[in-house]
C-alpha positions in Angstrom: 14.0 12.3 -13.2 11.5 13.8 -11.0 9.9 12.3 -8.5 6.2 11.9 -7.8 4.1 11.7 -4.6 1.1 9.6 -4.7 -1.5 9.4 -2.0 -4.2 7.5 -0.6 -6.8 6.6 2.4 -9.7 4.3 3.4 -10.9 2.9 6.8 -11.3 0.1 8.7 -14.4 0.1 10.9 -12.7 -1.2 14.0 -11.3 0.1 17.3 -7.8 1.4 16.5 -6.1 -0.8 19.1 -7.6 -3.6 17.6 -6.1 -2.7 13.7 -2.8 -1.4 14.8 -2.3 -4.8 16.9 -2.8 -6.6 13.6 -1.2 -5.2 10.9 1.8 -4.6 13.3 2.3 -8.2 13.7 1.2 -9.2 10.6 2.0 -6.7 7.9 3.6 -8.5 4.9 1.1 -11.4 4.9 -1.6 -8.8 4.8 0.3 -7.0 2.2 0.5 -10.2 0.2 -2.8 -11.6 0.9 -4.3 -8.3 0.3 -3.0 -8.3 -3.4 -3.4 -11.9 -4.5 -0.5 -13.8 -3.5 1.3 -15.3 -6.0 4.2 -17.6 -6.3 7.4 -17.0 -8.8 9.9 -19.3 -10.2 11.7 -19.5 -6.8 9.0 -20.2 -4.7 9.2 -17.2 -3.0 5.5 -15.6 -1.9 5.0 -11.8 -4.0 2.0 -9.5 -4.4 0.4 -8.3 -7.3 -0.5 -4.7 -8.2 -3.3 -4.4 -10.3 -5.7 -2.0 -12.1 -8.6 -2.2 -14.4 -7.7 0.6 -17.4 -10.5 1.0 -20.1 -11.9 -2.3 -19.4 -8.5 -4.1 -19.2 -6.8 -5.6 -16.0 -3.5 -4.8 -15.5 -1.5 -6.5 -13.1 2.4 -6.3 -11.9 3.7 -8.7 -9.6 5.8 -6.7 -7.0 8.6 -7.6 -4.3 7.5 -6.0 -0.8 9.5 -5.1 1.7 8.5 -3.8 5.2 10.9 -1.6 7.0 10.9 0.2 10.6 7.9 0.3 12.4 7.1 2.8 14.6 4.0 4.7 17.2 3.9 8.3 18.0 1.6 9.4 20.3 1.3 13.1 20.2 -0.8 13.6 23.6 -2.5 10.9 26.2 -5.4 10.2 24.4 -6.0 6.8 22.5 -6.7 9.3 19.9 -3.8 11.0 19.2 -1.7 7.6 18.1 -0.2 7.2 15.0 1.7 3.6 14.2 3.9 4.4 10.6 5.0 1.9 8.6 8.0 1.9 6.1 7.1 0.2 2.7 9.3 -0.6 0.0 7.9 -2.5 -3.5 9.6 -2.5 -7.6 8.5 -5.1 -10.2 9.3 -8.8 -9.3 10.7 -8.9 -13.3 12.2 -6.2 -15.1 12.2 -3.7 -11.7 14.0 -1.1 -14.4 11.1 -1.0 -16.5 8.4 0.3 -13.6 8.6 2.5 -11.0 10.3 1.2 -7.8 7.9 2.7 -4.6 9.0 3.9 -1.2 6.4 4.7 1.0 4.8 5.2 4.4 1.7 3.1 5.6 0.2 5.3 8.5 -2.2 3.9 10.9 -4.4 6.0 13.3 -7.9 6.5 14.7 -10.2 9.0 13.3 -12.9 8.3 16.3 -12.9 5.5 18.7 -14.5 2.9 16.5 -13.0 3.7 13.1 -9.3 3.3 12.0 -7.6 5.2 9.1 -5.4 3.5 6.7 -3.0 6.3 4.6 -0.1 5.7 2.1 2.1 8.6 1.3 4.5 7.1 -1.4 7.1 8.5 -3.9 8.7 6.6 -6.7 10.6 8.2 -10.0 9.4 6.9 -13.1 11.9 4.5 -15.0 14.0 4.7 -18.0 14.8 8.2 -17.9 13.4 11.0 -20.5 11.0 8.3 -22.2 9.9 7.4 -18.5 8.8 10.9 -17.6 7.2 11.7 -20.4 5.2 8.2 -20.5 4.6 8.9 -16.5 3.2 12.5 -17.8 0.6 11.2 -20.0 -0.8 8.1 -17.9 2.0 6.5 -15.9 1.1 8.5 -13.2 -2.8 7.8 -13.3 -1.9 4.2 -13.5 0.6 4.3 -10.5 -2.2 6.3 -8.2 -5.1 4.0 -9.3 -3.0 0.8 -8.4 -1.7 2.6 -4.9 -5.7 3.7 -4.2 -6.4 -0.4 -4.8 -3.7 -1.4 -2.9 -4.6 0.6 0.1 -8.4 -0.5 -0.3 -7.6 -3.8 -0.5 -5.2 -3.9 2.6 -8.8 -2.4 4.4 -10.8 -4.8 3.1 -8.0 -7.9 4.0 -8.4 -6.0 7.8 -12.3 -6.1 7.8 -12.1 -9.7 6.8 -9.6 -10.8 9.4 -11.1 -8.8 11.9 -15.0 -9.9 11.4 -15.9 -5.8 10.4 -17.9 -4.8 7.6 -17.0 -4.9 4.3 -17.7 -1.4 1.8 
């Protein structure tokens, strides 16, 4: 297996005080509501992944789990914070069939009133052989676009929560 890196950014136009107080104390319901909660057979509350390929949704619900969180600051100024967030998410059915993520939510001020919001993620495509050759022709496409939504989405569930504008 070989394992693949995904990546993506957007930003919040808020104060990053104001972001990294929130999604700090909040993460996992803004993960959820960010990705249209839904509700499985248990009860329990999940997320759904989804992309539009070719004109078709596609949509996963996922398990999400939200590890150690941590800031760095590499200097005094407000600007040089960084708050990093461990993520974890796999299928909510049949996790063998789809890539399992582990990633890295990384919040941190590009100016004074503007927040970035990046995901660095890795996951190995499933089912072996057959899983890296599907992942070679459009698993991997399909894993970035849903990331790049995902991380969009969380930025758009921050504007809305926070009053900001909305892209």
């Amino acid at each position: 297996m070989s394992r693949r890196e995904i990546r993506a950014f957007d930003y919040v136009n808020q104060p990053y005080a104001t972001v990294q107080s929130l999604i700090t104390r909040q993460a996992l319901a803004i993960f959820q509501r960010a990705t249209k909660l839904a509700q499985d057979r248990s009860g329990d509350l999940v997320a759904a992944l989804s992309i539009n390929l070719a004109g078709v949704e596609l949509s996963r619900d996922i398990a999400i789990e939200v590890g150690e969180v941590r800031e760095t600051a590499q200097g005094n100024s407000e600007l040089s914070r960084t708050t990093s967030i461990e993520l974890r998410w796999q299928a909510a059915d049949s996790p063998g069939l789809f890539p399992a993520m582990t990633a890295e939510l990384k919040v941190y001020p590009l100016s004074f009133t503007e927040t970035q919001i990046e995901l660095v993620g890795n996951y190995d495509p499933p089912m072996g052989v057959l899983g890296s050759a599907v992942d070679a022709v459009v698993g991997h496409r399909v894993a970035e676009a849903s990331v790049h939504r995902f991380v969009r989405a969380i930025c758009e569930r921050l504007k809305q929560e926070l009053g900001g504008e909305s892209s």
